[in-house]
Structure formats: C-alpha cells, structure tokens
Backbone as a printed PyTorch tensor [residue, N CA C, xyz], in Angstrom:
tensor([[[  4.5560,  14.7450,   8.0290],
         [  3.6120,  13.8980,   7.3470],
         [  3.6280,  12.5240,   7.9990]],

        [[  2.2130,  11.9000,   8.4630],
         [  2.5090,  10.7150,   8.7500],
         [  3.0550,   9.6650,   7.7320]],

        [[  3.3650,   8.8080,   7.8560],
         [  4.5500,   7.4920,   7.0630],
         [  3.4760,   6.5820,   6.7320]],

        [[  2.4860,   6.6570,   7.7610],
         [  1.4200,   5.7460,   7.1240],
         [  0.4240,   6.0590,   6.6110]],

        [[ -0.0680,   7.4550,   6.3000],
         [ -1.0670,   7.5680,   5.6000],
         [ -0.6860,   7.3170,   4.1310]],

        [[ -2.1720,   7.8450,   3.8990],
         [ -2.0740,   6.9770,   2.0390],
         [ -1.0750,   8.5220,   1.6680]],

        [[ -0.8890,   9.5430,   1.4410],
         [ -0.1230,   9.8260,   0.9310],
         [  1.6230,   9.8030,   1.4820]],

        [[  1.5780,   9.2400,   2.5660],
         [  2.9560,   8.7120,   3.0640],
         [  3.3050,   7.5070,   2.3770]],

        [[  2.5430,   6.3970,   2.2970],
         [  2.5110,   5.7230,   1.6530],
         [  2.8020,   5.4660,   0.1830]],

        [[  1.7670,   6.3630,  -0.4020],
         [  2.2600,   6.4560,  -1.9600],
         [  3.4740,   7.4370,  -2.5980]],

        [[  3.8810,   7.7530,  -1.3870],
         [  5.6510,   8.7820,  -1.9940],
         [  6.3530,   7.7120,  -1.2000]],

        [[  6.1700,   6.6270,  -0.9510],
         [  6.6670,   5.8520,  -0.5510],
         [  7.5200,   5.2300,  -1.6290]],

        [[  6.1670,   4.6110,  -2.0120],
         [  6.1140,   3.4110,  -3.4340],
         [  6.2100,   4.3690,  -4.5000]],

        [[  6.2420,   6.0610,  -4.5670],
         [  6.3150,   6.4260,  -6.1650],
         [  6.7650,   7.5990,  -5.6570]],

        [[  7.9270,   7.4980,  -5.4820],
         [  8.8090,   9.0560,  -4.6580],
         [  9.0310,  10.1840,  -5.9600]],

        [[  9.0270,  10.1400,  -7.0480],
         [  9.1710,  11.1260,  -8.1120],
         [  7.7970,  12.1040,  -8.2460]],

        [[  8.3480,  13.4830,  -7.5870],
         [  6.8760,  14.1070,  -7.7840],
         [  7.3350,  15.5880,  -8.3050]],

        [[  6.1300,  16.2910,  -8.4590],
         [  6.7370,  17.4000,  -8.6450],
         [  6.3770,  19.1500,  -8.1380]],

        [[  6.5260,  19.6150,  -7.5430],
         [  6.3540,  20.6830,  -6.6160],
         [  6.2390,  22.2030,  -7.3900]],

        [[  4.8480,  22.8850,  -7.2690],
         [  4.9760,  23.9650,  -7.9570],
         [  4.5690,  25.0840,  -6.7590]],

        [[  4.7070,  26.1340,  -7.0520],
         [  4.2420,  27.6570,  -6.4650],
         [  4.3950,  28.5690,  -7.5550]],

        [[  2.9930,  29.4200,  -7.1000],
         [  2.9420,  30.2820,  -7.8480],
         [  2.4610,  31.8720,  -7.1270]],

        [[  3.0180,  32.8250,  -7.8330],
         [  2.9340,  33.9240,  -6.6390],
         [  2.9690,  35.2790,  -7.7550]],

        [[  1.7480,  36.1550,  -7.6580],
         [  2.3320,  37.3620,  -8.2700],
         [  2.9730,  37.6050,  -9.9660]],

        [[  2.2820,  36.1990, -10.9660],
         [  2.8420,  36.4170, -12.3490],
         [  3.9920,  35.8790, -12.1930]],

        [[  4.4910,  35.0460, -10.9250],
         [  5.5120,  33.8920, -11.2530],
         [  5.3090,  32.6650, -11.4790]],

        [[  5.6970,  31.7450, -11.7010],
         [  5.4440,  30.2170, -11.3930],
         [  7.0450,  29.6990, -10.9920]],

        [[  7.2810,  28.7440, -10.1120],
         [  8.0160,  27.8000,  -9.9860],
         [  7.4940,  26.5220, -10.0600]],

        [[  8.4240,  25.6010, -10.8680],
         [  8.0680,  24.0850, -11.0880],
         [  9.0190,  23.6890, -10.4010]],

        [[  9.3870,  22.2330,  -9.5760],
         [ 10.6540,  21.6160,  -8.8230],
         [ 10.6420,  20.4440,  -9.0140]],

        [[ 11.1380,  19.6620,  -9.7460],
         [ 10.8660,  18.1770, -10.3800],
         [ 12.1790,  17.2980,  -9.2800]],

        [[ 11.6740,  16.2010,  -8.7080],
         [ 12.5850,  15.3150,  -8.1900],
         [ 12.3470,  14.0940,  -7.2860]],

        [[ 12.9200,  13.5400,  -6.3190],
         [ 12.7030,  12.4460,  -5.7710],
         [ 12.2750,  12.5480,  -4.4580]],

        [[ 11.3170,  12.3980,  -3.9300],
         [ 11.1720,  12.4570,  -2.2510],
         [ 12.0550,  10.9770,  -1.5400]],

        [[ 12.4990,  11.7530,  -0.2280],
         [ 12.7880,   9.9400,   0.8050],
         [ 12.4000,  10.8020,   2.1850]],

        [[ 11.8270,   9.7140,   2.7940],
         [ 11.7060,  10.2710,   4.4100],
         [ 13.1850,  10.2870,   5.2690]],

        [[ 13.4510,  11.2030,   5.8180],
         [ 14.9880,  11.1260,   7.1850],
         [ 14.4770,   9.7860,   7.7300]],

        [[ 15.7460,   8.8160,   8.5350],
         [ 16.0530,   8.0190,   9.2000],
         [ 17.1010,   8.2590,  10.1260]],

        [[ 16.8560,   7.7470,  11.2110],
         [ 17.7830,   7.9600,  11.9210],
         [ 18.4830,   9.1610,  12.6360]],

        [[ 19.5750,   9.3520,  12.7170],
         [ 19.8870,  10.3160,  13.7750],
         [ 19.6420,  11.8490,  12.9030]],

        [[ 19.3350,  11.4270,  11.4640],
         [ 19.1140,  12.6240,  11.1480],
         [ 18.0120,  12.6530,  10.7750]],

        [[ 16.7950,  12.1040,  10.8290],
         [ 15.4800,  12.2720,  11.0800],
         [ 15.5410,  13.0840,  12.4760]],

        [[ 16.0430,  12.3830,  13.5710],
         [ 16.0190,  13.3040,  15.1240],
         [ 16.1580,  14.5710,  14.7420]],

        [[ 17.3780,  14.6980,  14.4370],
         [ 18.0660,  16.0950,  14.6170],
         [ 17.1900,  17.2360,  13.7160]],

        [[ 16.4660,  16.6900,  12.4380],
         [ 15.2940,  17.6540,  11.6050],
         [ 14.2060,  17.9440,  12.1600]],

        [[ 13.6520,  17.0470,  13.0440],
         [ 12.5140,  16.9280,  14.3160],
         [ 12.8950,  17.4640,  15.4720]],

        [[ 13.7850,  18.1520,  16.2800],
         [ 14.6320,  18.5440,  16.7570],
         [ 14.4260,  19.9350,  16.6510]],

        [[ 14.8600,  20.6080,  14.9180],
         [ 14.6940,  21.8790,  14.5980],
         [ 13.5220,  22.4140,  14.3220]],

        [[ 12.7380,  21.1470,  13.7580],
         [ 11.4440,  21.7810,  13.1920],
         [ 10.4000,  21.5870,  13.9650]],

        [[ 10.0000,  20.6940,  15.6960],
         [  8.9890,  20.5990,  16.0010],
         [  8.4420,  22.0610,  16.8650]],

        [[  7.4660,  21.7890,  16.6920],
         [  6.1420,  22.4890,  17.1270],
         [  5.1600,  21.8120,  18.2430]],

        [[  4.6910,  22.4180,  19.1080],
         [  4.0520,  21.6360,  19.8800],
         [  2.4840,  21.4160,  19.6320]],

        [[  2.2520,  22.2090,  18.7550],
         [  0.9850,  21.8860,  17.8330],
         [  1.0520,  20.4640,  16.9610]],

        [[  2.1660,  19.8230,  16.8930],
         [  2.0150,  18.5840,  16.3680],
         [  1.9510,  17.5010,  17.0590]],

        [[  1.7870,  17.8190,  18.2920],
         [  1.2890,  16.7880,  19.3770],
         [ -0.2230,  16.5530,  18.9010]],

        [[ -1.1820,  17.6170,  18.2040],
         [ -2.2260,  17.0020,  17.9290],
         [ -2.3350,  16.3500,  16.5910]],

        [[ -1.4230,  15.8080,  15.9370],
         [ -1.2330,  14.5980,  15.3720],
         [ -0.4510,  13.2760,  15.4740]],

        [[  0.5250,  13.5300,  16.4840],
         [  1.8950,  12.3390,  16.6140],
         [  1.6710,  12.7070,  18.0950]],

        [[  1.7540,  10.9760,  18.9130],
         [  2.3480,  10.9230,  19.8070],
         [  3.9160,  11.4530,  19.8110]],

        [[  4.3210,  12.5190,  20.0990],
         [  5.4940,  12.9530,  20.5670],
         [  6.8280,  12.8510,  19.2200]],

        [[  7.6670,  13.4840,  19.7190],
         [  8.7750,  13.7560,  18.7790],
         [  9.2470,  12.3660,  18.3810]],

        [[  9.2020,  11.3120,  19.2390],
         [  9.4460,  10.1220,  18.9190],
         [  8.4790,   8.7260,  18.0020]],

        [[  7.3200,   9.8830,  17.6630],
         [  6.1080,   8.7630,  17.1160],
         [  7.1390,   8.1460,  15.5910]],

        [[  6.6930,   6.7390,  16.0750],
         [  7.6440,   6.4440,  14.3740],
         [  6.9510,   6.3170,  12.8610]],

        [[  5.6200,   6.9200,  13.2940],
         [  4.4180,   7.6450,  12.2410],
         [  5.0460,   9.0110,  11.3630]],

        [[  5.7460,   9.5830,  12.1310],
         [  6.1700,  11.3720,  12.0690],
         [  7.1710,  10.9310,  11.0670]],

        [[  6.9750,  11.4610,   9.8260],
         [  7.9550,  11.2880,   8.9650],
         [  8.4350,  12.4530,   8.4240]],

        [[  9.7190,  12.6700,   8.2910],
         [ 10.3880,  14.5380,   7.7500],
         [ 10.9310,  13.7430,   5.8970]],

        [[  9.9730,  14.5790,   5.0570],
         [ 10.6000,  14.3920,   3.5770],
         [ 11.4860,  15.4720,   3.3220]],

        [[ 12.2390,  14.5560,   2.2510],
         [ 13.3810,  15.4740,   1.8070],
         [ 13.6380,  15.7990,   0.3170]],

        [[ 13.4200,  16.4620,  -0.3990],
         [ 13.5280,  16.2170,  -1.8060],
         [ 14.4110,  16.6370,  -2.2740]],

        [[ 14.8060,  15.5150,  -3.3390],
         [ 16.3090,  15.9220,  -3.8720],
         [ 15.8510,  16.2410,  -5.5410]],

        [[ 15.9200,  17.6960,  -6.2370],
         [ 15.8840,  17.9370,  -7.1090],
         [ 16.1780,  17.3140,  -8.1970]],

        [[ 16.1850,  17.4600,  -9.2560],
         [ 16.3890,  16.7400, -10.6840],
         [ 16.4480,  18.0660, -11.1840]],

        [[ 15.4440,  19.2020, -11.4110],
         [ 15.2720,  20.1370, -12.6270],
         [ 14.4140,  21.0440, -11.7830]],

        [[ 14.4230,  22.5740, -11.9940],
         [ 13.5400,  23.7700, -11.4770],
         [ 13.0240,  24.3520, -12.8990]],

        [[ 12.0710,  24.5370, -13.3920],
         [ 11.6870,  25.7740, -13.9940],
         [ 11.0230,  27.0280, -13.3560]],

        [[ 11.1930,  28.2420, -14.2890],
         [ 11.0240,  29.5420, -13.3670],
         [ 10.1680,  30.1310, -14.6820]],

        [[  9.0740,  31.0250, -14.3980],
         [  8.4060,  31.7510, -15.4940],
         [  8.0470,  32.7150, -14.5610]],

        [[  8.2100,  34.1300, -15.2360],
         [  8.0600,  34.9150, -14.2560],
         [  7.8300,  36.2580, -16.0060]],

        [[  7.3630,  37.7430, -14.5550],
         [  7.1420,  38.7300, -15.3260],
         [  7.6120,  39.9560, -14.3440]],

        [[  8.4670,  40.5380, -14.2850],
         [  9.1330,  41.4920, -13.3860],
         [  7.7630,  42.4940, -13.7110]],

        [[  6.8790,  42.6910, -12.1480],
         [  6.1800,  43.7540, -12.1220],
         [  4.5290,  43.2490, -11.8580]],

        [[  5.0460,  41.7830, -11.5060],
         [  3.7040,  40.9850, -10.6320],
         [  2.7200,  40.8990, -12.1290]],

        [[  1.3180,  40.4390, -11.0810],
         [  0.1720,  40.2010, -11.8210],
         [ -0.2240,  41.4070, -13.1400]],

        [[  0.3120,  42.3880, -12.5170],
         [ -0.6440,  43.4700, -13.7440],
         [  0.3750,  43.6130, -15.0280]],

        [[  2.0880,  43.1960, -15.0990],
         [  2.6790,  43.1530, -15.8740],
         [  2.4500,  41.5730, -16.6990]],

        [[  1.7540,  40.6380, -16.2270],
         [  1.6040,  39.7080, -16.1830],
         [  0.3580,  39.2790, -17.4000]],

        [[ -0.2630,  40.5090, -16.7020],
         [ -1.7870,  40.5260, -17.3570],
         [ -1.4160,  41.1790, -18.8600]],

        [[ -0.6480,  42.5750, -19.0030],
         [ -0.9660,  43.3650, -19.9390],
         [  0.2010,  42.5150, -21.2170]],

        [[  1.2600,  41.7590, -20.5090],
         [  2.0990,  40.8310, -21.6750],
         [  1.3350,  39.3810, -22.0760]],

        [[  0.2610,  39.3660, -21.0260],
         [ -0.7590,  38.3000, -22.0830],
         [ -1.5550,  38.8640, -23.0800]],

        [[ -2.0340,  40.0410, -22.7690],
         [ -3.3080,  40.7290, -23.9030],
         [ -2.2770,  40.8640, -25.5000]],

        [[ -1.0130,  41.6760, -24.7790],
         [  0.2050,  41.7840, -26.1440],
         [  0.1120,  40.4810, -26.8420]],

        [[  0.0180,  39.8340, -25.9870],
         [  0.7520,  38.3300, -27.0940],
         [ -0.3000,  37.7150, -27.3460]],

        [[ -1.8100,  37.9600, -27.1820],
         [ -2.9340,  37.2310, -27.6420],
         [ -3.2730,  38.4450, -29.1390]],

        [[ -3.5380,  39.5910, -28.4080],
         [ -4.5670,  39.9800, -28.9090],
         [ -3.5000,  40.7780, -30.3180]],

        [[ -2.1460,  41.2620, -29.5850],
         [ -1.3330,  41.7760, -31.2020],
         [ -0.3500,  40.8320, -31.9920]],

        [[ -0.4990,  39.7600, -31.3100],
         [  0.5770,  39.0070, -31.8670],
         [  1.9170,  39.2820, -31.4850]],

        [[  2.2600,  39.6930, -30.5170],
         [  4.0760,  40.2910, -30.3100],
         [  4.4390,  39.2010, -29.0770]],

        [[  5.7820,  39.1360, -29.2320],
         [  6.4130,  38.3060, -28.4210],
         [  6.6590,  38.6160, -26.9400]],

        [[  6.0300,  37.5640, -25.6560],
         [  6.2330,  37.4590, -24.5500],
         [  7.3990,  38.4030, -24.2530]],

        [[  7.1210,  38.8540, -23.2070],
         [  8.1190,  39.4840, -22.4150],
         [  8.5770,  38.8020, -21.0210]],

        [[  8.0000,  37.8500, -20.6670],
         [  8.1800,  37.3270, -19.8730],
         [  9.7160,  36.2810, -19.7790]],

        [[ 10.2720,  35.7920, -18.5730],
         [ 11.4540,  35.4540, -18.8750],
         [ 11.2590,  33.5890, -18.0210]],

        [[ 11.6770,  32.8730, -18.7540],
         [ 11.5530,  31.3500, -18.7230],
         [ 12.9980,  30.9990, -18.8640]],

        [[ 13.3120,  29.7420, -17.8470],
         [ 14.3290,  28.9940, -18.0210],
         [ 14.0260,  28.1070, -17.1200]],

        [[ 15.0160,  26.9710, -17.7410],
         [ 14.7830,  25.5660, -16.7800],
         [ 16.7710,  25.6640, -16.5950]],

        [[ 16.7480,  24.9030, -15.3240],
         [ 18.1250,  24.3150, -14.8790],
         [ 18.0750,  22.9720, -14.4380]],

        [[ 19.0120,  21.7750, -14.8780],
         [ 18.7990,  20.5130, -14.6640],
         [ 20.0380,  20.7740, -13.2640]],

        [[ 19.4580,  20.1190, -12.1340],
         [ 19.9090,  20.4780, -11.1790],
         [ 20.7070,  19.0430, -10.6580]]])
C-alpha cells in the first residue's frame, strides 16, 4: 500500500480497523490496530513478499511510498455452519420460518 495515499494516510491517523471475510456460510471478523514496518524489518517483509508486478506502482523495493501493514489483533469472531452455503441456507429457513434454534456455531476470542 502506498504511505501516501489517502487510505495510507488515514490508517495512519486512525489505525483501529476491522477486517472481515466471508466464505461458504462462514464469516470471520478481526478487530485491531494497523502500523506500517520500518526499518530493517520493513526490508526484510519486502524482501519476502515482492513481486515484480509492483514495479508498476513503486519505484523499486526501495520506494519510501511502499508501505508493508501489520495488524496486531485485539479480538476475532467466527460464525460459521459446518456444510457451507446450503447448510447455511436451510438453518436460516429453521430459525425464521419454525422458530427453532440456530445451529450454527459463534464465538469471539479477545486476542
């Protein structure tokens, strides 16, 4: 991510964000703090992770634009339904349409 665009910028000034995926009748939530690498361990993450396709955004491994974030957790939640979307689907109709309790399995961990 560049360091100076506006969203480099604004996890700059307001690093608390929060990161979801969702896949198949799961969800993950990831609540925590972003900071960009500095220093020899900014190199060494730029190092492992470049690509030479990012020459068409950064002058070179050394642009001091090229910023590697790192997020340090606070809390994960997990909601999920063993058996993807269609188990997903038929424990929503249960719990709308008969009234019976989710089958689905939820927990948070403060990390």
């Amino acid at each position: 991510m560049g360091k100076n665009s506006e969203q480099g910028q604004w996890l700059q000034d307001t690093p608390k964000v929060n990161l979801a995926y969702a896949d198949n009748g799961s969800w993950l939530s990831v609540a925590g703090t972003v900071r960009f690498l500095e220093g020899e361990e900014r190199a060494a993450k730029i190092g492992q992770l470049w690509d030479d396709s990012m020459e068409a955004y950064f002058e070179g491994k050394d642009d001091p634009n090229l910023g590697v974030l790192v997020l340090e957790s606070d809390s994960a939640q997990f909601w999920g339904h063993t058996g993807g979307r269609v188990a997903a689907l038929i424990d929503l109709v249960r719990t709308r349409v008969m009234g019976e309790e989710s089958h689905g399995d939820s927990s948070t961990v403060e990390l």
